[in-house]
C-alpha positions, 0 to 999 in steps of 0.5 A, a space after each residue: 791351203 789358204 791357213 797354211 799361207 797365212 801362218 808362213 806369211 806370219 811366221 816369216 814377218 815374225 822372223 823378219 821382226 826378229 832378225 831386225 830387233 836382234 841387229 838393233 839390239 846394243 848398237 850404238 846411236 850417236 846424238 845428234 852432234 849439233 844438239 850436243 855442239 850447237 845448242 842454246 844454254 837450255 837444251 846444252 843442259 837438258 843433254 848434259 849429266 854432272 858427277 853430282 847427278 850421278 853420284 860418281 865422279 866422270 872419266 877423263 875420256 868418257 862415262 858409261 852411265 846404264 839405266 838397268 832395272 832389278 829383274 832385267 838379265 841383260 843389264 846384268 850382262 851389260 855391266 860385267 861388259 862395261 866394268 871389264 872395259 872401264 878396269 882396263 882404261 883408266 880413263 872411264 867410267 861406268 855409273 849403273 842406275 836404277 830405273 825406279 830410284 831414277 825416274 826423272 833421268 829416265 823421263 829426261 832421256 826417255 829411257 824406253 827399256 833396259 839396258 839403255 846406257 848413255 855414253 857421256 863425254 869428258 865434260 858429261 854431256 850425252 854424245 851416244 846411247 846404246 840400248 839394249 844388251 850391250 857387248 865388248 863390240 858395241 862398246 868399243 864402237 860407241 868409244 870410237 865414234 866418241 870425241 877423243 874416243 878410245 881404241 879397240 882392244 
């Protein structure tokens, strides 16, 4: 009996576990807006990405830039997710960089998993991420919450 009770306690902590990951799963989480508004010159440049960095010009209202990795299947959803959203305004962009040609980004943002995509503003500092597989409802919050950000569609 008292197996028996032992596996149910595990197997609902184990579906408590789950349930929370899955809800965390895409969210978006804004940064902290006096570290983006207010912060001395070093660390304004520590959240801030330039069109160089990324090899890809910024959009006009913002830029999705996700950290993807090759053998990752949700970073592969995430961006059909971004692209689709960016081909129908044209004020964004999406720039998908790997993991492994990028360590330096990935250790400045502390890139934990892929996806994790970092929402840049007009002038590419990071006002957001989302980590995790990403879909169009997570997206459109993350632009929302964005300065200037975007309507839902």
């Amino acid at each position: 009996m008292r197996d028996v009770l032992v596996l149910v306690a595990v197997l609902l902590l184990a579906t408590v576990i789950g349930l929370w990951w899955r809800a965390r799963n895409g969210r978006y989480t804004a940064v902290d807006p006096l570290l983006v508004a207010g912060a001395p010159s070093t660390q304004a440049d520590d959240t801030r990405l330039s069109a160089a960095e990324l090899g890809s010009p910024l959009g006009a209202r913002a830029t999705f830039v996700q950290f993807s990795s090759e053998v990752c299947t949700p970073c592969r959803r995430t961006a059909a997710v971004l692209h689709q959203l960016v081909s129908e305004h044209d004020d964004l962009s999406h720039v998908e960089m790997d993991v492994v040609a990028h360590l330096d980004l990935v250790r400045r943002f502390s890139i934990m998993r892929t996806p994790t995509t970092l929402l840049l503003d007009a002038r590419g500092v990071v006002v957001g991420r989302l980590s995790g597989a990403t879909d169009r409802r997570h997206a459109l919050s993350a632009l929302e919450a964005c300065p200037g950000g975007v309507a839902a569609s």
